[in-house]
PQR file of N, CA, C, O and H, with PARSE charges and radii, in Angstrom:
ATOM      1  N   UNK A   1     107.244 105.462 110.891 -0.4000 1.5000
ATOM      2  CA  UNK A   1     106.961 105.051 109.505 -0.0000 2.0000
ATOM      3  C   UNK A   1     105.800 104.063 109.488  0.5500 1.7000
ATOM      4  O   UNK A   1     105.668 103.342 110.478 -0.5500 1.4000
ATOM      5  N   UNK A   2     104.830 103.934 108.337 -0.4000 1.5000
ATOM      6  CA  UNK A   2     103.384 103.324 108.505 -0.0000 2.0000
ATOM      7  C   UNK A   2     104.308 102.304 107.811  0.5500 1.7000
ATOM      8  O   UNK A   2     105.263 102.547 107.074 -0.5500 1.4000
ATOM      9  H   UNK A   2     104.938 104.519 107.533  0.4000 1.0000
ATOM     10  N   UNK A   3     103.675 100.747 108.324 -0.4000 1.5000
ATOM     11  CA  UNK A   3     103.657  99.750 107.651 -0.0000 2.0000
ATOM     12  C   UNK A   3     102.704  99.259 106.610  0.5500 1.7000
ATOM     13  O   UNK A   3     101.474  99.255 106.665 -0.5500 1.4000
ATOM     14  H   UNK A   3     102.899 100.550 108.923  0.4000 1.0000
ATOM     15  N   UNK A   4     103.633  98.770 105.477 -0.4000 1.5000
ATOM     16  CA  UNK A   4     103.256  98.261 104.535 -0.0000 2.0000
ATOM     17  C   UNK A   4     101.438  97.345 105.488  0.5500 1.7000
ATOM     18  O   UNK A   4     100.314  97.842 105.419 -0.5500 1.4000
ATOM     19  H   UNK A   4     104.632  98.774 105.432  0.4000 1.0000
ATOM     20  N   UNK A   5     101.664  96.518 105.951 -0.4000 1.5000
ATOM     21  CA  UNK A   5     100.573  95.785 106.104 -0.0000 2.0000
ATOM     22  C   UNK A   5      99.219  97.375 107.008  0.5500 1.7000
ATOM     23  O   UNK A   5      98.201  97.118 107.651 -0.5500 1.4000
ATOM     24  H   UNK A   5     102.577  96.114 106.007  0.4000 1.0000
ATOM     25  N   UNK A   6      99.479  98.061 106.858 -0.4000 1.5000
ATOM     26  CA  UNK A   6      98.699  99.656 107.405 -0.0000 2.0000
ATOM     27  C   UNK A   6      98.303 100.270 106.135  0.5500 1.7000
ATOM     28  O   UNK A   6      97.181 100.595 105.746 -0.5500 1.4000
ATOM     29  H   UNK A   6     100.306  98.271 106.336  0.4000 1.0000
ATOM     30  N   UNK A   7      99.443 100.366 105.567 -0.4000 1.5000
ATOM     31  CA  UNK A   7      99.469 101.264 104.540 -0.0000 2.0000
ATOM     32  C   UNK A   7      98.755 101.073 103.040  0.5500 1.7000
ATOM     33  O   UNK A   7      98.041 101.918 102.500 -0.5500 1.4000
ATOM     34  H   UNK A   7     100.355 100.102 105.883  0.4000 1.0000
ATOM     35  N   UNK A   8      99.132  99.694 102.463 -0.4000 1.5000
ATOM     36  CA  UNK A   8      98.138  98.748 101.276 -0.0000 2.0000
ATOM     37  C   UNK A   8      96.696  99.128 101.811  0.5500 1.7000
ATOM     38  O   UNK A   8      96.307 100.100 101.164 -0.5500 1.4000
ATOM     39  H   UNK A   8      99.712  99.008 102.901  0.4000 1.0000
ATOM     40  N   UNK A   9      95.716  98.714 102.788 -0.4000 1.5000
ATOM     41  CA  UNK A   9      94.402  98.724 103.072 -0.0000 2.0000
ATOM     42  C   UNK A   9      93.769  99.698 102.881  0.5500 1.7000
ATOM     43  O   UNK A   9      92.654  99.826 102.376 -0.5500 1.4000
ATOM     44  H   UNK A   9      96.032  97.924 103.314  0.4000 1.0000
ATOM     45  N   UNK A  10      94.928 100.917 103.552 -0.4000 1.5000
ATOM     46  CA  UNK A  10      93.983 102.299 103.657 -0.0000 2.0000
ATOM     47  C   UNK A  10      94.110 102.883 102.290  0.5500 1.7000
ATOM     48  O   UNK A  10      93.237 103.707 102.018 -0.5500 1.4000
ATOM     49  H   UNK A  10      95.834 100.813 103.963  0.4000 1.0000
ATOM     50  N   UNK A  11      94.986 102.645 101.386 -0.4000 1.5000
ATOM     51  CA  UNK A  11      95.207 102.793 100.042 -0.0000 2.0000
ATOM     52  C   UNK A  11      94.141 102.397  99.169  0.5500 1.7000
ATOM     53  O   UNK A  11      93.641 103.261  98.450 -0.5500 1.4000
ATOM     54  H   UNK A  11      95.695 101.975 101.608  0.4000 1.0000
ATOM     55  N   UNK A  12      93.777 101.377  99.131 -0.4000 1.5000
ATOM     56  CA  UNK A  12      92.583 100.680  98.698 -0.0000 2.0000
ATOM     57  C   UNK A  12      91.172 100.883  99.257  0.5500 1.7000
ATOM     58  O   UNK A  12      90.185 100.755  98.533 -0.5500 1.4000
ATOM     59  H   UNK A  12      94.183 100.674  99.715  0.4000 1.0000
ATOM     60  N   UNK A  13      91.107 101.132 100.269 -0.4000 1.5000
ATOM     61  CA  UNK A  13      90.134 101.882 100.854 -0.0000 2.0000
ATOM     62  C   UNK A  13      89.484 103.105 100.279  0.5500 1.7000
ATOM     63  O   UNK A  13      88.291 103.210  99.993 -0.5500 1.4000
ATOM     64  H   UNK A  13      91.909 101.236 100.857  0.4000 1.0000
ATOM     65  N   UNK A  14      90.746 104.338 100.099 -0.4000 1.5000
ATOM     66  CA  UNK A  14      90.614 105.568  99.504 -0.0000 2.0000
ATOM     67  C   UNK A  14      90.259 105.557  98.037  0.5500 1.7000
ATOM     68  O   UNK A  14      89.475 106.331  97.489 -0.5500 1.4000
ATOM     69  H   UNK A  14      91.715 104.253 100.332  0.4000 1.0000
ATOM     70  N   UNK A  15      91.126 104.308  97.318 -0.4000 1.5000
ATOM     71  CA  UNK A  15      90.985 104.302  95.731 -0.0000 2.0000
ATOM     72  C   UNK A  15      89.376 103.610  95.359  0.5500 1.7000
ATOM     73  O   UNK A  15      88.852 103.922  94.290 -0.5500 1.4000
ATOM     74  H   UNK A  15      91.763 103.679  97.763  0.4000 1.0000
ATOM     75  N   UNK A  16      88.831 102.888  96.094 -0.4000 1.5000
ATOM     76  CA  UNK A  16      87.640 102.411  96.526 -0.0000 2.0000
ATOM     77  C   UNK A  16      86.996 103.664  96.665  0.5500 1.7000
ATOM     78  O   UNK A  16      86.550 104.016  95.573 -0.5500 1.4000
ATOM     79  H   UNK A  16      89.257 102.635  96.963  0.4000 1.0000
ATOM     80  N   UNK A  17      86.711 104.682  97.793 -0.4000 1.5000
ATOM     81  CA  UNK A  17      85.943 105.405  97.622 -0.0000 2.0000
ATOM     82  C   UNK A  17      85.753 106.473  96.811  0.5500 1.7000
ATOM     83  O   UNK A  17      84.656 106.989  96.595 -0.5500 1.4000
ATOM     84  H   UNK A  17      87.073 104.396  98.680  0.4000 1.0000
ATOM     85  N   UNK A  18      87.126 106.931  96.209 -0.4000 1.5000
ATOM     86  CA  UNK A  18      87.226 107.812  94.798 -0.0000 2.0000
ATOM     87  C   UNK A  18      86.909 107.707  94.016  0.5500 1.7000
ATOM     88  O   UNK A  18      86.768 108.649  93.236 -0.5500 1.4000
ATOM     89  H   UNK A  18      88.017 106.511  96.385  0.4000 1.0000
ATOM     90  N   UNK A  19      86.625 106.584  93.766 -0.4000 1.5000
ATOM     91  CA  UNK A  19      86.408 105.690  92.209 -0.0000 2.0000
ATOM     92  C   UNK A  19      85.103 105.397  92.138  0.5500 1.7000
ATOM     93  O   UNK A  19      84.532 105.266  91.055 -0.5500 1.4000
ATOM     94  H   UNK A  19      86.740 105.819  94.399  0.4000 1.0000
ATOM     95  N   UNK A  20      84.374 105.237  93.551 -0.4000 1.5000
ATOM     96  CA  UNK A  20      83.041 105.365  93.604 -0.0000 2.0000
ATOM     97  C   UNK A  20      82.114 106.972  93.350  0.5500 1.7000
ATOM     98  O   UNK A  20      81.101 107.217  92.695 -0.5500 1.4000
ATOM     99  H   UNK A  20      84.838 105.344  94.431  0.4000 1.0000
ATOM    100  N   UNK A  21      82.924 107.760  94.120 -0.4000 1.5000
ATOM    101  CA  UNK A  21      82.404 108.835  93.913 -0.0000 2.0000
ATOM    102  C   UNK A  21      82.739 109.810  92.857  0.5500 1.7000
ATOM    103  O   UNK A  21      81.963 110.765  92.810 -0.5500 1.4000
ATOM    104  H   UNK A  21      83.747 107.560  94.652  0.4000 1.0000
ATOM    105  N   UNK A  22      83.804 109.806  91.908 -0.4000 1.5000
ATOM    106  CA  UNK A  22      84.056 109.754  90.643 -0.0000 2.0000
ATOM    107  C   UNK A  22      82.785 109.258  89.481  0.5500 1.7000
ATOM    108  O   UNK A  22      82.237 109.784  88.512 -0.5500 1.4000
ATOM    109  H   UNK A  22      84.434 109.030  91.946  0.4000 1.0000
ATOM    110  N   UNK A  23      82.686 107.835  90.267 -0.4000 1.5000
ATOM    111  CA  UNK A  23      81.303 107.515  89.480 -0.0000 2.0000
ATOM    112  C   UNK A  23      80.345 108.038  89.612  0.5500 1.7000
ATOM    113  O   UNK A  23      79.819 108.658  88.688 -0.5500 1.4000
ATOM    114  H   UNK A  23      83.131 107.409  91.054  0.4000 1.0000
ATOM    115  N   UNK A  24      79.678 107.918  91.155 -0.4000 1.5000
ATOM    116  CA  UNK A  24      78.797 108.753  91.027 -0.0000 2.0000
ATOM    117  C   UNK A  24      78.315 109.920  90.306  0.5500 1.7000
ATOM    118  O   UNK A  24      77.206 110.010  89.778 -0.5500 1.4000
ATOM    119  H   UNK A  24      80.104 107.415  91.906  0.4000 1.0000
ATOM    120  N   UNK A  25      79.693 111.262  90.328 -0.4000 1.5000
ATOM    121  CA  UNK A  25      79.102 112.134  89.852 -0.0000 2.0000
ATOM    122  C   UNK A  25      79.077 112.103  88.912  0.5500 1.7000
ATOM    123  O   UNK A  25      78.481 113.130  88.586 -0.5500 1.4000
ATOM    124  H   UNK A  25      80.594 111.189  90.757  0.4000 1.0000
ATOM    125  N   UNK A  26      79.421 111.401  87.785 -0.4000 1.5000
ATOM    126  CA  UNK A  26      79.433 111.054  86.343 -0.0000 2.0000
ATOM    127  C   UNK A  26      77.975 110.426  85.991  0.5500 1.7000
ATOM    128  O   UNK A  26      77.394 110.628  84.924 -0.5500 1.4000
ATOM    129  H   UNK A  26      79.904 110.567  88.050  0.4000 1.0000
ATOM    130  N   UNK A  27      77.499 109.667  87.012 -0.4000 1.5000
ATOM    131  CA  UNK A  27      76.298 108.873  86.519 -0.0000 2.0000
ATOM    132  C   UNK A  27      75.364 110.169  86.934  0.5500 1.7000
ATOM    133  O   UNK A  27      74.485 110.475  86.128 -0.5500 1.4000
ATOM    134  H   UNK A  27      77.971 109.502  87.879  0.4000 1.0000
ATOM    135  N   UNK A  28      75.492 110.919  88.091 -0.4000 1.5000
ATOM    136  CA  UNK A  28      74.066 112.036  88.702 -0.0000 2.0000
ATOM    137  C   UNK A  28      74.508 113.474  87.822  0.5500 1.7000
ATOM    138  O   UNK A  28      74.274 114.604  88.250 -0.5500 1.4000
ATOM    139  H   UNK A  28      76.206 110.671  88.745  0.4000 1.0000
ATOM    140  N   UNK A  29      75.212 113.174  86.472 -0.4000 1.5000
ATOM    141  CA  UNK A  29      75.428 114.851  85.884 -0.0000 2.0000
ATOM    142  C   UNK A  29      74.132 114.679  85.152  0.5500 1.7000
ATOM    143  O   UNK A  29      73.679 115.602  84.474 -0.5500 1.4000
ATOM    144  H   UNK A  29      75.402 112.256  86.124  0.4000 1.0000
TER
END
């Protein structure tokens, strides 16, 4: 089982880069 102190970072990590590239393609349509 991943630990909480593993698991929060890489979470935020991913929502971080989704949210960037979400943007992106919204700003390059």
């Amino acid at each position: 089982m991943i630990s909480m102190h593993l698991l929060i970072p890489i979470l935020a990590m991913l929502a971080i880069l989704g949210g960037g590239w979400l943007f992106l393609r919204w700003y390059l349509r």
